[in-house]
PLY file of the C-alpha trace (Angstrom):
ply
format ascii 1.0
element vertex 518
property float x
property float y
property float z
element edge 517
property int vertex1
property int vertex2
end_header
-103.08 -92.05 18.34
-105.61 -93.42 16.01
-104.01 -96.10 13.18
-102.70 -94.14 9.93
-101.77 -91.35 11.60
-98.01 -90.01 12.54
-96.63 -87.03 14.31
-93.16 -85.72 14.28
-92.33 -84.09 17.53
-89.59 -81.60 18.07
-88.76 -78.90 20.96
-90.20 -76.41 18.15
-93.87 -77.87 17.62
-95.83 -80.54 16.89
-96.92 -81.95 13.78
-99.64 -83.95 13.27
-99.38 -85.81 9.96
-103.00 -87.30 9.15
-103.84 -87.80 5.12
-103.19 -84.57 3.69
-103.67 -82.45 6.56
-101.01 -80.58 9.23
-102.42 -79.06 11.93
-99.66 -77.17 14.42
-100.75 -77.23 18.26
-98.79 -75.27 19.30
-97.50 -71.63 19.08
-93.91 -71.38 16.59
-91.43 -70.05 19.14
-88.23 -68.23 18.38
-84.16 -70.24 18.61
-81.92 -68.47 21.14
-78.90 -69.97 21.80
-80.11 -73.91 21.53
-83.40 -72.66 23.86
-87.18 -72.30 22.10
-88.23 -69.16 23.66
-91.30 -67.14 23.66
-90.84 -63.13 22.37
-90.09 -60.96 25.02
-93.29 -59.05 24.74
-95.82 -62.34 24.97
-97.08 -61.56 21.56
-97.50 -63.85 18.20
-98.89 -63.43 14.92
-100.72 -65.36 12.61
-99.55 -68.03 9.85
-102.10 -69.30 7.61
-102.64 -72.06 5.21
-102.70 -69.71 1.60
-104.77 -72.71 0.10
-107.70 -72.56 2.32
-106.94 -69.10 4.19
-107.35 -71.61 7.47
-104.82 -70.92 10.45
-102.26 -72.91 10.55
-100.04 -71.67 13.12
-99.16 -68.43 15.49
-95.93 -67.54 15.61
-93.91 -64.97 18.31
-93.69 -61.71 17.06
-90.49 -60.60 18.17
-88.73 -57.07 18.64
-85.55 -55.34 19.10
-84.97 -57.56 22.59
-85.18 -60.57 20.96
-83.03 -59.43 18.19
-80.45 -58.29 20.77
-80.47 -61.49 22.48
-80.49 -63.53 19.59
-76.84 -61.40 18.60
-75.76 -61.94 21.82
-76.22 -65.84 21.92
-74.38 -65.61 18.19
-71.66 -63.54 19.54
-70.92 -65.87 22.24
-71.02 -68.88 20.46
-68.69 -67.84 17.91
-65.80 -67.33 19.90
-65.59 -71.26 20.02
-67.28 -72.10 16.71
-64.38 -70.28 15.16
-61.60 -72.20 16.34
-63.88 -75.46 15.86
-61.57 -77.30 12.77
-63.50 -76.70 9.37
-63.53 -80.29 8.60
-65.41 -81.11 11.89
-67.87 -78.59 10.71
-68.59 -80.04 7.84
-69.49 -83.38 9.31
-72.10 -81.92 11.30
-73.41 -80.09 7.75
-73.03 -83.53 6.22
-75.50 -84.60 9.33
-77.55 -81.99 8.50
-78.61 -83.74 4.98
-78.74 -86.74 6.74
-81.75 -85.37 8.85
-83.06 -83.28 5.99
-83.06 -86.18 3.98
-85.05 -88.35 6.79
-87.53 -85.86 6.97
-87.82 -84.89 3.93
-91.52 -85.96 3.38
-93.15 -84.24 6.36
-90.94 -80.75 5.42
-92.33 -80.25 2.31
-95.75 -81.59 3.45
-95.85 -78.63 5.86
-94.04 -76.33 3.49
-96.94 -76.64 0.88
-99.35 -75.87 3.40
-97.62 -72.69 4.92
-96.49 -70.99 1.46
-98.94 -72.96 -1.34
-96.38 -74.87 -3.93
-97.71 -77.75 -5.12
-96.33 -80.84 -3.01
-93.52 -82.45 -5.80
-91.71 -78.53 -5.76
-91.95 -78.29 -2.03
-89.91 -81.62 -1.87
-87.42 -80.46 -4.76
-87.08 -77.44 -2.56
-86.03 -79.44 0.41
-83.65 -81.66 -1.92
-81.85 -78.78 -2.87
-81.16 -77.63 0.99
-79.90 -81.52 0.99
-77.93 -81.01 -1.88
-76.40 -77.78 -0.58
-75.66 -79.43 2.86
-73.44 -82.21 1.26
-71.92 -79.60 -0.98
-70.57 -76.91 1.97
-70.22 -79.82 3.73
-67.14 -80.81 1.77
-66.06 -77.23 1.77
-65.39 -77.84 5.67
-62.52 -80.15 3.63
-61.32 -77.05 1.16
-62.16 -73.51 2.31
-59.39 -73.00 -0.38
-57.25 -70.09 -0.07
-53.85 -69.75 -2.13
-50.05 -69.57 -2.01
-47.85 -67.42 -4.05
-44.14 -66.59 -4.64
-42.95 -63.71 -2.82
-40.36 -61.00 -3.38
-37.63 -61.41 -1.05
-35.68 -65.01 -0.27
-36.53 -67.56 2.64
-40.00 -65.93 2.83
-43.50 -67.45 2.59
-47.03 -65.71 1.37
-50.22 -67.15 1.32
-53.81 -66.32 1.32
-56.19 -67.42 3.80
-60.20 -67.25 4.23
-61.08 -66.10 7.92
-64.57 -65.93 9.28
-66.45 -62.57 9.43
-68.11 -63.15 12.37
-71.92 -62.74 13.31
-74.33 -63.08 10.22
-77.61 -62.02 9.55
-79.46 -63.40 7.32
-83.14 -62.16 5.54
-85.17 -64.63 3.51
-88.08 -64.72 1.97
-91.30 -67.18 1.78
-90.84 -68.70 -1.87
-88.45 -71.12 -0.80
-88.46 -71.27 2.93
-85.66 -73.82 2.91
-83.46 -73.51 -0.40
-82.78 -69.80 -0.21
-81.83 -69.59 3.83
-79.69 -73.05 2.96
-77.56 -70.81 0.08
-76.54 -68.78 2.90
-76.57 -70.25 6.03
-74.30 -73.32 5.52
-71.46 -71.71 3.81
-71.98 -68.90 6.17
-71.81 -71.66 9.55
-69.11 -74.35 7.60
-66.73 -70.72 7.70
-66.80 -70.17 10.98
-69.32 -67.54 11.25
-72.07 -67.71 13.74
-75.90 -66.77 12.39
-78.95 -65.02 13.41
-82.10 -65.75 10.75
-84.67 -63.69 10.13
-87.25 -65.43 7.95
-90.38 -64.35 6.02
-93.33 -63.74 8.62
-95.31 -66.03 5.78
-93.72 -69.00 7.25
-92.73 -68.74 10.74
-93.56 -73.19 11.50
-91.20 -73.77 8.08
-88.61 -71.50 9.11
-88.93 -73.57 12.78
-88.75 -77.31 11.79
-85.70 -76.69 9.54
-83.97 -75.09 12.05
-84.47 -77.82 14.22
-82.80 -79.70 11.79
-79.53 -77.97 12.80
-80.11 -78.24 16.28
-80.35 -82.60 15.93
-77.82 -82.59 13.54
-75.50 -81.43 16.14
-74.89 -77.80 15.92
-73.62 -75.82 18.99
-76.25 -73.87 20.82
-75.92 -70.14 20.05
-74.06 -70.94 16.61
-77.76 -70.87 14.69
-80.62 -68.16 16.27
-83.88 -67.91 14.84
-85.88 -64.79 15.60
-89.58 -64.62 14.04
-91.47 -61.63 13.05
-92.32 -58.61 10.31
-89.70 -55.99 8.87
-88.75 -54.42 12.07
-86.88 -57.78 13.23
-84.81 -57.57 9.52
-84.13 -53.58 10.32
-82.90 -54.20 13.46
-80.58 -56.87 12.79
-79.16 -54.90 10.13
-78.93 -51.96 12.22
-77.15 -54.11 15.22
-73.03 -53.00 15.38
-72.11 -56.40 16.42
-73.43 -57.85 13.02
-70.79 -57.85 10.49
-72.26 -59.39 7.55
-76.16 -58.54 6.02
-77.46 -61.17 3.42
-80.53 -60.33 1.93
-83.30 -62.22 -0.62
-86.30 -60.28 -1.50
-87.58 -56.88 -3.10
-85.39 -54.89 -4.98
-87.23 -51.93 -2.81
-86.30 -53.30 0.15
-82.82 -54.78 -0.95
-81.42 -51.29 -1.47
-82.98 -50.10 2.29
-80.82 -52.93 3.81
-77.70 -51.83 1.30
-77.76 -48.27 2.57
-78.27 -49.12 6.20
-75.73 -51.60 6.28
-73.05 -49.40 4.33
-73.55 -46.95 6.99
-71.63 -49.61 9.48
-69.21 -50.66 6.69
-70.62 -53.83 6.84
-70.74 -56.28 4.05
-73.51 -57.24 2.02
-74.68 -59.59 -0.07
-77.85 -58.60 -1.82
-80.28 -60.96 -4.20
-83.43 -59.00 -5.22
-85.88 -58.98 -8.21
-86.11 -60.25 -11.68
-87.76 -59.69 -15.22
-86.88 -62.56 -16.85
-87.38 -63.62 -20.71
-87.10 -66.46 -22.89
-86.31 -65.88 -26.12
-87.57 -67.87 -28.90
-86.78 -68.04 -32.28
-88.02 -69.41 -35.99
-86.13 -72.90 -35.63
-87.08 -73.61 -31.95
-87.90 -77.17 -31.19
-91.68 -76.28 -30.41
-92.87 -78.80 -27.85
-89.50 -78.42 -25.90
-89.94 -74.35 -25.88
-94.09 -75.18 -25.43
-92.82 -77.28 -21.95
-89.88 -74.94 -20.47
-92.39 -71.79 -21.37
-95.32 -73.24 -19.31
-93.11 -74.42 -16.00
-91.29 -71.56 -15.85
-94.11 -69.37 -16.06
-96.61 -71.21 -14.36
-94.36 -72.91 -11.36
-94.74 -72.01 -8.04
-97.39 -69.97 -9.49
-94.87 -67.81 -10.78
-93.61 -66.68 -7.50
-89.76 -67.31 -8.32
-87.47 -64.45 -8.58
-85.71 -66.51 -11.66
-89.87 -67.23 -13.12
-90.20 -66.14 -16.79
-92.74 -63.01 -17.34
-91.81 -62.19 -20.35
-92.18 -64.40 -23.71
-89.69 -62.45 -26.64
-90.77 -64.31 -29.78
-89.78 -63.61 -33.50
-93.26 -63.30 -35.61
-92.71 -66.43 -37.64
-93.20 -69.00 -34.95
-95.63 -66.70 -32.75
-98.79 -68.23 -33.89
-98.25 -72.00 -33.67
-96.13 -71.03 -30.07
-99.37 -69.35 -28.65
-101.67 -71.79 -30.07
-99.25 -74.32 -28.10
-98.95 -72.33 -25.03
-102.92 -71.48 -25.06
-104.12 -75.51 -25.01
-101.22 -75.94 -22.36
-102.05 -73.81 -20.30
-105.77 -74.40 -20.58
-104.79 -78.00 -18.81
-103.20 -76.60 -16.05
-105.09 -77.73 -12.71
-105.31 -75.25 -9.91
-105.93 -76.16 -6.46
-104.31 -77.12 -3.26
-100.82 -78.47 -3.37
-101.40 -81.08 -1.52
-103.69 -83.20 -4.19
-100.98 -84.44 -6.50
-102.68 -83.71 -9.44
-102.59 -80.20 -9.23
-100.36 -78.35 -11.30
-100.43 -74.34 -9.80
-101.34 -73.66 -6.19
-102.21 -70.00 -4.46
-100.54 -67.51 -4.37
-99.27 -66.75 -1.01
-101.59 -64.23 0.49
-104.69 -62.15 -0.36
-102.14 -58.81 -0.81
-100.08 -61.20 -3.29
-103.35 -61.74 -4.79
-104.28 -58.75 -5.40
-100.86 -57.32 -6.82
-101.41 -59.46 -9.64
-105.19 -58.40 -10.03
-103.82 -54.51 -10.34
-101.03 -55.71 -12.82
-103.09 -57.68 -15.38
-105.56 -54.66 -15.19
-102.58 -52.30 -15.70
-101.83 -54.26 -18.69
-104.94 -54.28 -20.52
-105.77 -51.16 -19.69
-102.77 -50.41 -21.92
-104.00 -52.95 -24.55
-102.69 -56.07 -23.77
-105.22 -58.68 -24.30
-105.55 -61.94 -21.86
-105.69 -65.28 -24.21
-105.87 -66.93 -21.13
-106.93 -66.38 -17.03
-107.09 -62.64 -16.30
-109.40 -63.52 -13.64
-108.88 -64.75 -9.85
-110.58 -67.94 -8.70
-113.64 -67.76 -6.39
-112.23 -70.30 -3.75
-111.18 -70.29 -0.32
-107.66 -69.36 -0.77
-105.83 -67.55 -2.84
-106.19 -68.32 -6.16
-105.46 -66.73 -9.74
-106.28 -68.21 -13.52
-102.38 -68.49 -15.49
-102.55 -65.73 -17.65
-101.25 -65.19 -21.21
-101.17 -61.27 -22.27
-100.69 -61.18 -25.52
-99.94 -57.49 -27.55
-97.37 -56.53 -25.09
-94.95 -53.95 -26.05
-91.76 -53.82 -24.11
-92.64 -50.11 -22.53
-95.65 -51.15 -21.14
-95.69 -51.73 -16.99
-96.70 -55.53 -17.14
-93.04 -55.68 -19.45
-90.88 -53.90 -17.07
-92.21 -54.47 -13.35
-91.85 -57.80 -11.40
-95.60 -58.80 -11.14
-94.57 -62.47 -8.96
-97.70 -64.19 -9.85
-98.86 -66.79 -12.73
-98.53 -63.88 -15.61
-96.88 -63.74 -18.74
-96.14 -61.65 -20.86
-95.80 -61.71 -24.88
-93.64 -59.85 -27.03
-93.24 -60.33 -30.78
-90.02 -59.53 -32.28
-88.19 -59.58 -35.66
-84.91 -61.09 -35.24
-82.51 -62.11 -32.36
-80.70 -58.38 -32.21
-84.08 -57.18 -31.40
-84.94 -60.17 -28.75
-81.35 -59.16 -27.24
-81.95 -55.05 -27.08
-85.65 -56.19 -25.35
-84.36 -58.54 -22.85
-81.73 -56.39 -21.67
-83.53 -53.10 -21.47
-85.68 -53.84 -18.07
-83.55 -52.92 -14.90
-83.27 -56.46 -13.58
-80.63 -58.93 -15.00
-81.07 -62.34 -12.96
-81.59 -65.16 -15.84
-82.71 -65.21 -19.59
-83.04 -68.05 -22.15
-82.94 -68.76 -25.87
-84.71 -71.49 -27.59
-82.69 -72.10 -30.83
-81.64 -75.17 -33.11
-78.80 -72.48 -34.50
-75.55 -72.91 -32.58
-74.60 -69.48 -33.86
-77.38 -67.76 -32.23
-77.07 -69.45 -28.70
-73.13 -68.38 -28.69
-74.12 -64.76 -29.70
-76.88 -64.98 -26.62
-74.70 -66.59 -24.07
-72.13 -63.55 -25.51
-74.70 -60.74 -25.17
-77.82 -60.98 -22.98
-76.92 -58.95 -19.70
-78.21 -61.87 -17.06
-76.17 -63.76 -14.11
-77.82 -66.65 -15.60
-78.09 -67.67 -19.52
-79.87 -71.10 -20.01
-80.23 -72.83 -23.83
-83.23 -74.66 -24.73
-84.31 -74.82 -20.90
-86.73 -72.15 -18.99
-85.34 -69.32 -16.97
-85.86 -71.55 -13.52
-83.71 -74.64 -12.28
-80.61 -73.12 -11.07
-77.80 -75.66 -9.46
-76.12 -75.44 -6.40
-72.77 -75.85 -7.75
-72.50 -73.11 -9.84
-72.55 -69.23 -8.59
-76.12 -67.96 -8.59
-77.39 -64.25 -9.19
-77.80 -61.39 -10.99
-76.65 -58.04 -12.46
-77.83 -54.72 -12.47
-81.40 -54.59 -10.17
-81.26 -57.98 -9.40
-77.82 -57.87 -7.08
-74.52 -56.02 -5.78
-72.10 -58.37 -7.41
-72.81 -60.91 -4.90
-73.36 -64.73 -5.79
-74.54 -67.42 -3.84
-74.07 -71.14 -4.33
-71.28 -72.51 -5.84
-67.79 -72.12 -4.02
-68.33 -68.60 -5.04
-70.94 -68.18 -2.00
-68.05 -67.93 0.75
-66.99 -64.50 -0.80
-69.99 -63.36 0.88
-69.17 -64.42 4.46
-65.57 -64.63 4.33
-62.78 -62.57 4.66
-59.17 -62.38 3.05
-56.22 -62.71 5.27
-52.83 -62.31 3.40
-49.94 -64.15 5.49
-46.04 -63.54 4.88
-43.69 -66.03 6.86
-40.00 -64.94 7.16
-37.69 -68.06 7.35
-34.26 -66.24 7.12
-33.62 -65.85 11.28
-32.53 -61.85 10.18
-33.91 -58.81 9.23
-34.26 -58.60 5.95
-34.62 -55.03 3.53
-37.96 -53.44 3.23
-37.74 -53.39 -0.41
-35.53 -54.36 -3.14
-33.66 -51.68 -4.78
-35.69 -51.53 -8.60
-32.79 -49.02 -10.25
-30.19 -51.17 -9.08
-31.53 -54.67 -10.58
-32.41 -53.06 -14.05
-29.30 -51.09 -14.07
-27.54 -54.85 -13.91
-30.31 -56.13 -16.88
0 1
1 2
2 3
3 4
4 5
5 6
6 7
7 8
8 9
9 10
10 11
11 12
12 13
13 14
14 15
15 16
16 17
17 18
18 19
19 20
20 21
21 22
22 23
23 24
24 25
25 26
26 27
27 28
28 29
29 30
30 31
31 32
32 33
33 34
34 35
35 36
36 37
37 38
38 39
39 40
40 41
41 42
42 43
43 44
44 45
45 46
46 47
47 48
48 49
49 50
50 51
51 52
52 53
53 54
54 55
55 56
56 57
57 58
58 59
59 60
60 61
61 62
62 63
63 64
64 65
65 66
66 67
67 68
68 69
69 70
70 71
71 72
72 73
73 74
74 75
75 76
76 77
77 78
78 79
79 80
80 81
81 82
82 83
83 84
84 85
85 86
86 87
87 88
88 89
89 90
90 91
91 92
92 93
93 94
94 95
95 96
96 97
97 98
98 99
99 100
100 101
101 102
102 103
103 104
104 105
105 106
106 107
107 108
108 109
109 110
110 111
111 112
112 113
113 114
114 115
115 116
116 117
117 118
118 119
119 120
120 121
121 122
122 123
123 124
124 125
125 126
126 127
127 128
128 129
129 130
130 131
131 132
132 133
133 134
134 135
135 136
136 137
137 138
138 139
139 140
140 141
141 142
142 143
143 144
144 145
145 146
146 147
147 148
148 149
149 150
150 151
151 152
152 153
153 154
154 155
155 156
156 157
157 158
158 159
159 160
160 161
161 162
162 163
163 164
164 165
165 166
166 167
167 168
168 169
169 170
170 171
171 172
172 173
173 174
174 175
175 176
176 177
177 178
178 179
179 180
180 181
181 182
182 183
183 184
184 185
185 186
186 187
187 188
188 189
189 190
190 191
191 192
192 193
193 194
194 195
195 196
196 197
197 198
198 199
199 200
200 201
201 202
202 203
203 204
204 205
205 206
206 207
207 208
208 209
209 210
210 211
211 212
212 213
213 214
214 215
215 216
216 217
217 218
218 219
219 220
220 221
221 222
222 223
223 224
224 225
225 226
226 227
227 228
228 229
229 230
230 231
231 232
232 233
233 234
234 235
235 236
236 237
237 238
238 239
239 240
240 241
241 242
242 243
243 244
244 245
245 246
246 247
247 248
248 249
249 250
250 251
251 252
252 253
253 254
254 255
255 256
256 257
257 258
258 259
259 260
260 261
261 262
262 263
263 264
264 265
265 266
266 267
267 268
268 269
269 270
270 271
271 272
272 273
273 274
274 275
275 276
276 277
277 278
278 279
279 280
280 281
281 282
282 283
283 284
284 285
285 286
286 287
287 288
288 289
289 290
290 291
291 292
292 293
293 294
294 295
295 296
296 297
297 298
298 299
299 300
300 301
301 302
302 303
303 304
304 305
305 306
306 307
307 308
308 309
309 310
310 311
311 312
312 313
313 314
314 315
315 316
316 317
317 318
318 319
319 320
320 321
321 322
322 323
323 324
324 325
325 326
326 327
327 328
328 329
329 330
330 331
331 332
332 333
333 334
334 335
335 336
336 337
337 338
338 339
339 340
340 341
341 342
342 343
343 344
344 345
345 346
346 347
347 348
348 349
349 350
350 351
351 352
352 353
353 354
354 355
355 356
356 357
357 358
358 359
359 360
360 361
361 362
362 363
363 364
364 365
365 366
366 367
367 368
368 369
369 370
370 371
371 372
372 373
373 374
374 375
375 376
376 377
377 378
378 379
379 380
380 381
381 382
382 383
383 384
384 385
385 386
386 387
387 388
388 389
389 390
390 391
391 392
392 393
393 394
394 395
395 396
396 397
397 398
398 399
399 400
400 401
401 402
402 403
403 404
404 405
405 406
406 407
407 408
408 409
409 410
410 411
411 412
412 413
413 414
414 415
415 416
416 417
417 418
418 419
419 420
420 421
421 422
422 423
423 424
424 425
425 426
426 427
427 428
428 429
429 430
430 431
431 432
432 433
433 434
434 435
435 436
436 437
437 438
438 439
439 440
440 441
441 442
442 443
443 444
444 445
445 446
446 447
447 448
448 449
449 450
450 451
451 452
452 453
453 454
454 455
455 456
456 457
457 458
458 459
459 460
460 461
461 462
462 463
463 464
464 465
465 466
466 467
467 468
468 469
469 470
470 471
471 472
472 473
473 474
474 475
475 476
476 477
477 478
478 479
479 480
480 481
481 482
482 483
483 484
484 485
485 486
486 487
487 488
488 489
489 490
490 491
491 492
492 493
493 494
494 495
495 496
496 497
497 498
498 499
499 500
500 501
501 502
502 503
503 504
504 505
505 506
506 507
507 508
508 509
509 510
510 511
511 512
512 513
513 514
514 515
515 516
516 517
């Protein structure tokens, strides 16, 4: 191997590491119970690099055997993964960060070549996997249930969290390792055993962080990975012996995977689209709104479900805010990822692409005028200008429909009741945000705008893992992930009642008789 370049070999594929560029040799195969297998039918598709439109990888394009399989190998496995003692399987999450940490570098090197983010979000992305790892690791320490006094004497109640069994789990491309880690380690550190079905944008992503798990420790069959389009995702959540559906993506598809599932009576955790807005107001701190505005917009080339599309602004700071936003956004540097001076990489794919050509068109076609972009980039990949619409009205499609590109939208407004009645009237509900010196204002907002997610002076993106994440209304089911709040979703309750007295006791204690002696 000639001097300055690495690889980083795994039972998954091989990376070679050589300046800025990963090539895969090898075909992306599907995890069955701790094997790398091939799809049953020989076949693979295509993964390619959405900066260059180069192939990067091929990946096996699997089917309703493989799916089975893949259930099967969960099923078996979590007959002992159950009874293994929480705490034990939190040390192997804990090793998980360990290795996530270790190969940090190389993950989100290959991440911002499969799905485009520029290089410094791909590696936040990975940190926050890490971060999640250590968090549900500790939770192999808590899984906290309750105890509480119960009616008759030399009893005992208590409330217990039991594992639901086998999980599948749906994710999409945008973050290829944050989103699957919100579900799949509090999902494994309960007890439950998982089956992932990842984006088909990034089949060698979805592979090298699942080999993570398997050299951190984990139990073969606990963790399956099967690779390929929507079919895989229906048929897992079509499969009896699945008991839990979690689902990231479309609102369309979101509610497909609600009613199939509900069919079974199976559970369902659900995190779909988003309209967000920030709100900004008279007395905002300019440069701080000018900063949050143009990352939340403009990151990950606005492919974030929590990315701000919409810009509410009252009329007397709209001019020097646009001005602002204008030569800011003017600087921004599109290119490859990769180059660490680029601020906004591709989109993901030439159909992402041209969803956001068909919006902005929409929009002006309705009178909306571009102060900014409007136009794709002639390049290789898959590139579009960040765009600044300005004479939006709130009916108007670019205003209500998630466009998931590098496009925002700007609405003037007179006061904050009007900002409030705006942001809440699009279907989604995920996160919102106020820029305001007035302490009055950002209690009414917190109060009143209809989000899972309120931020102050900050952009609509940079959620925690701590704290429950999701959304109301379009956006989710009730469901939250992250935060301690995340085992709800692959848990279940089990109420316990110990009788100590060595006799049997009455069903029920006679009511009329203890308020008759009151």
């Amino acid at each position: 191997m000639r001097p300055g370049r690495r690889a980083v070999y795994n039972r998954a594929i091989l990376i070679a590491v050589e300046e800025s560029e990963v090539r895969m040799t090898q075909t992306v195969h599907n995890f069955i119970n701790g094997q790398w297998v091939p799809a049953q039918s020989g076949e693979t598709f295509p993964s390619y690099n959405p900066a260059t439109a180069a192939l990067l990888a091929q990946a096996a394009k699997s089917g309703p055997a493989d799916v089975a399989a893949a259930v099967e190998a969960a099923r078996s496995a979590y007959k002992n993964w159950r009874l293994t003692p929480a705490p034990r399987r939190g040390e192997i999450l804990f090793k998980v960060a360990q290795v996530l940490t270790e190969r940090k570098e190389e993950l989100s090197r290959l991440m911002t070549q499969e799905m485009g983010k520029i290089l410094s979000e791909a590696r936040g992305d990975v940190q926050e996997a890490i971060d999640m790892a250590y968090y549900m690791g500790g939770e192999g320490r808590r899984l906290l249930g309750y105890t509480a006094p119960v009616e008759m004497p030399n009893k005992f109640g208590m409330a217990i969290r039991d594992s639901a069994g086998v999980v599948a789990l749906v994710t999409p491309w945008n973050f290829p390792v944050a989103v699957p880690s919100w579900k799949m380690l509090p999902a494994l550190v309960a007890g439950n055993a998982v089956v992932w079905k990842p984006s088909e944008e990034t089949p060698a992503m979805s592979a090298a962080f699942v080999q993570v798990f398997a050299d951190a420790g984990l139990p073969p069959g606990v963790l399956n990975l099967v690779l390929g389009a929507g079919d895989v995702g229906a048929a897992l959540v079509e499969h009896p012996a699945v008991r839990v559906v979690s689902f990231t993506g479309s609102t369309t598809t979101g509610l497909k995977v609600y009613s199939g599932a509900a069919a079974q009576g199976k559970k369902v955790s659900l995190e779909m689209g988003g309209k967000n807005a920030i709100i900004v107001l008279d007395d905002a701190n300019l440069d701080l709104a000018v900063q949050a505005i143009t990352w939340s917009a403009f990151g990950t080339t606005g492919q974030r479900c929590t990315a701000t599309s919409r810009l509410i602004v009252q009329r007397g700071i709209k001019s020097k805010l646009l001005d602002a936003l204008v030569a800011k956004g003017r600087s921004l540097k599109v290119g490859d990822g990769l180059d660490e001076a680029i601020d906004v990489g591709p989109l993901v794919n030439e159909k992402a692409l041209a969803k956001v050509e068909h919006y902005v068109q929409v929009g002006k076609g309705e009178g909306a005028r571009a102060l900014i972009g409007g136009v794709r980039i002639e390049a290789p990949g898959y590139f579009y200008q960040p765009t600044l619409l300005d004479n939006v009205s709130p009916e108007m499609v670019v205003a209500r429909e998630e466009i998931f590109g590098p496009v925002l939208s700007i609405i003037e407004v007179a006061d904050l009741d009007q900002a409030i009645e705006i942001n809440n009237s699009v279907i989604y509900g995920l996160s919102s945000s106020i820029f305001t010196e007035n302490v009055n204002a950002a209690f009414r907002a917190i109060r009143d705008l209809a989000t899972g997610i309120v931020y102050i002076n900050h952009g609509t993106t940079g959620a925690e893992i701590q704290f429950p994440f999701g959304g109301t209304r379009g956006t989710g089911n009730g469901m939250r992930e992250a935060g301690q709040t995340a085992l709800d979703s692959f848990t279940e309750w089990k109420s316990v009642y110990v009788d100590f007295s060595g006799r049997l006791q009455r069903a029920q204690i006679d009511t009329d008789a203890v308020l008759g002696e009151l």
